[in-house]
N, C-alpha and C positions, 0 to 999 in steps of 0.2 A: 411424721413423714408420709405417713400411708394416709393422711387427712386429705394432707396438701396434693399427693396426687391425685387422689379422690376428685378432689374442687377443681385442678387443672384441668383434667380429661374432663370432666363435666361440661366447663369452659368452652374447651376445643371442639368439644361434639353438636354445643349450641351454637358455635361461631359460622361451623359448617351447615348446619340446617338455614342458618339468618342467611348467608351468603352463597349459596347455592341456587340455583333459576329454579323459581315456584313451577310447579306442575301447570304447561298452558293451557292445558286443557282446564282445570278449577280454574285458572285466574279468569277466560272466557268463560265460567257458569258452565262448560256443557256445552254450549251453541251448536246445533247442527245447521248447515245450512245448503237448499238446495238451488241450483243456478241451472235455469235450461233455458238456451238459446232462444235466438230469433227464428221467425219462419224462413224455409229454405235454406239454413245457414248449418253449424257446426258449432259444438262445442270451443274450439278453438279460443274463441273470442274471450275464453275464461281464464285462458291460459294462466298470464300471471296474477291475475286475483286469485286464483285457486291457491297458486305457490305462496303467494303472500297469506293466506286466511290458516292454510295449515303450518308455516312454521309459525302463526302465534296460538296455534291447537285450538283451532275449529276444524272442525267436525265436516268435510265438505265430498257433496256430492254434483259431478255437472253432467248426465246422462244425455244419450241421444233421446230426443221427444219424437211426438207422432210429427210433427212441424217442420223435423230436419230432413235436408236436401235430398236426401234417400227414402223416406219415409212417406213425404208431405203427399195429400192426408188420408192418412192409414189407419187413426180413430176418428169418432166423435168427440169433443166437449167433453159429455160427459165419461165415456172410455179414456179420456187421458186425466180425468179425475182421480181415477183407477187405479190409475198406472203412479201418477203422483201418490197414493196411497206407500206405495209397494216401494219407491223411496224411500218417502218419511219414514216404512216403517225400518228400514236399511239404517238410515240416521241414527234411528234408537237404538238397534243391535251394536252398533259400532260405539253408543256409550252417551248419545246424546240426550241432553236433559230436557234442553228450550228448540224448537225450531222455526227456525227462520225458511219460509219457501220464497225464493227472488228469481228472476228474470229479465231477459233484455228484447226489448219489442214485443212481442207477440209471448214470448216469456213472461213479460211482466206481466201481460192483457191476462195470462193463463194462471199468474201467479195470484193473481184477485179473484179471480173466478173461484181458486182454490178457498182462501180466504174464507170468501161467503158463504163456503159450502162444509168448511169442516172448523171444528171449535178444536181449542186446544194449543193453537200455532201462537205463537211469541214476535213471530213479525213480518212483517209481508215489504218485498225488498224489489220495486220497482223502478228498474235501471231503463230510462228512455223507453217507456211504454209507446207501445204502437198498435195496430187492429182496430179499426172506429168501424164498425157493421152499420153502427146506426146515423151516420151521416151519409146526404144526398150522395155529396162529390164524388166521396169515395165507391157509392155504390153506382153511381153514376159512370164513371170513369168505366167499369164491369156490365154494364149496359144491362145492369139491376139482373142478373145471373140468377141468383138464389133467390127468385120467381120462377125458375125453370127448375129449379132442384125440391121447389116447394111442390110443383104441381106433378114430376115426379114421385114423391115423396108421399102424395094423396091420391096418385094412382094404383100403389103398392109395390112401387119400383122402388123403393129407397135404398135396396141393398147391393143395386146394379150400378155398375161404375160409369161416368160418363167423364168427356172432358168440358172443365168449367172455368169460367174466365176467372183469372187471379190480381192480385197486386201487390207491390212490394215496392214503398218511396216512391207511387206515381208511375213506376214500369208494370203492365200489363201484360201476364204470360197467358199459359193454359196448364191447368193442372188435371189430373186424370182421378176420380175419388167418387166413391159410393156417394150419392145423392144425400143421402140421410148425413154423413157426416159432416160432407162442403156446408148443408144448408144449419147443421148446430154452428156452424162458428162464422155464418157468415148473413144470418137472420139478425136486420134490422132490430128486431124486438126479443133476442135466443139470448141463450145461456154466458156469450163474451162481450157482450154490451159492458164497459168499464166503468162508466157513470153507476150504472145499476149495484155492479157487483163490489165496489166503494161503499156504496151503501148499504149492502147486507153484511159488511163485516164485521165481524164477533166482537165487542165491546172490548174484549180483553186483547185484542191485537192492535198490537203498533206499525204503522205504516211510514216506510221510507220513497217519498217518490223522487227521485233524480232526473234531470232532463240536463241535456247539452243545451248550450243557448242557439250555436247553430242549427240545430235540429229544428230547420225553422216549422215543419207543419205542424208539430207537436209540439215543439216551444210555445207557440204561438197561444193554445190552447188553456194556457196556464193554469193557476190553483184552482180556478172555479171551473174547469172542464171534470172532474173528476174525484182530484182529492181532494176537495172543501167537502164533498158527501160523506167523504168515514167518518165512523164515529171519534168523536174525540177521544183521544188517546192525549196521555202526559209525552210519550215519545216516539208520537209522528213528526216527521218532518219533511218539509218540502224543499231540495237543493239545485240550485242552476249553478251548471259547471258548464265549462270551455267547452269545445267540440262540437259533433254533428250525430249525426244516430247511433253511430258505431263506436264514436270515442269514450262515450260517458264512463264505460265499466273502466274506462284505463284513467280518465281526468277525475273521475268521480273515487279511486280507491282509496284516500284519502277519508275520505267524509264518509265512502261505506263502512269501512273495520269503527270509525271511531263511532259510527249508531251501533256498530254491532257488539262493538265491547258495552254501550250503554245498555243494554238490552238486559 
């Protein structure tokens, strides 16, 4: 008798472990992952992918950047290098194993940059990349600015704030920013050029680039603008989904969790 209940409870205690929901966080590896907005904008835009990433236990972080509406621009480049440090290294305390750094426009532009510049990251998660420094139009459109931030910048003013012409979708504001930082992210040949920093990235990272199809300035650019340069990776991938600049993170969460669980 005392066998047999022996072997039952046995039974019932494995029946419970088999049919019990796996720990989400082991099923996702670990995955930390950070998401920072567009320029001028707000976390916001992360909303429900955040809700969705963490009940399947990812690890997620979506901070205000140097880039947001209150902020814009209150580091250089490399100062929000920095600061992305000081995430990831949040990520890790909170128990992550792999990390993913992504972004959405000027996010994504910041998310490569990262990429190129630190070894170690698992995936680099570009949602509707945007920022092109290094095309005429765009700097055209700015009436090429960061020549005037440059020649401050080698006068020894770089630490002096001025107001410098901006853009966002083709809208042309003014923005107010120490000379030395406007000209790191907005230098034709600097540090957020996307082609470039595609190219520097760490052999060991997997690259997601997402575009909306409407997003036509940036749709239009396709694989060969940018992500034909990283290094080949087994799980890079390049996705066009429905929408316009802003939709990708909401038409695209589909196809982001399922790279991320690949990962």
């Amino acid at each position: 008798m005392f066998k047999f209940l022996k072997h039952t409870i046995a039974a019932l205690v494995l029946a419970v472990l088999v049919c019990a929901p796996q720990n989400t966080v082991s099923a996702n590896n670990g995955v930390g992952v950070l998401l920072m907005h567009g320029k001028g904008a707000t976390a916001v835009i992360f909303d429900e992918l955040v809700i969705s990433l963490e009940s399947l236990g990812f690890i997620v972080l979506a901070p205000d950047m140097p880039w947001h509406e209150l902020r814009i621009w209150d580091k250089s480049f490399d100062e929000s290098m920095v600061e992305i440090d000081g995430y990831v290294a949040e990520l890790k305390r909170k128990g992550a194993k792999k990390i993913v750094v992504g972004g959405q426009s000027l996010g994504a532009s910041a998310a490569l940059g990262y990429g190129a510049r630190r070894k170690g990251i698992a995936g680099i998660l570009a949602i509707a990349p945007g920022h092109v420094p290094e095309l005429r139009g765009f700097q055209r459109r700015m009436d090429h600015d960061w020549r005037r931030a440059l020649k401050l910048v080698q006068e020894g003013r770089g630490d002096e704030t001025f107001d410098f012409k901006d853009q966002n979708q083709g809208g042309v504001t003014e923005v107010s920013a120490k000379a030395k930082d406007y000209l790191s992210w907005y230098d034709p040949s600097g540090p957020a050029v996307m082609p470039s920093n595609a190219m520097m990235l760490h052999p060991g990272t997997a690259l997601m680039w997402i575009i909306g199809k409407q997003d036509l300035r940036n749709f239009r650019r396709g694989k060969s603008y940018a992500f034909d340069e990283a290094p080949s990776h087994p799980k890079s991938i390049y996705v066009e989904v429905d929408g316009g600049h802003t939709d990708a993170v909401r038409t695209g969460e589909d196809e982001i969790i399922k790279w991320l669980k690949g990962l």
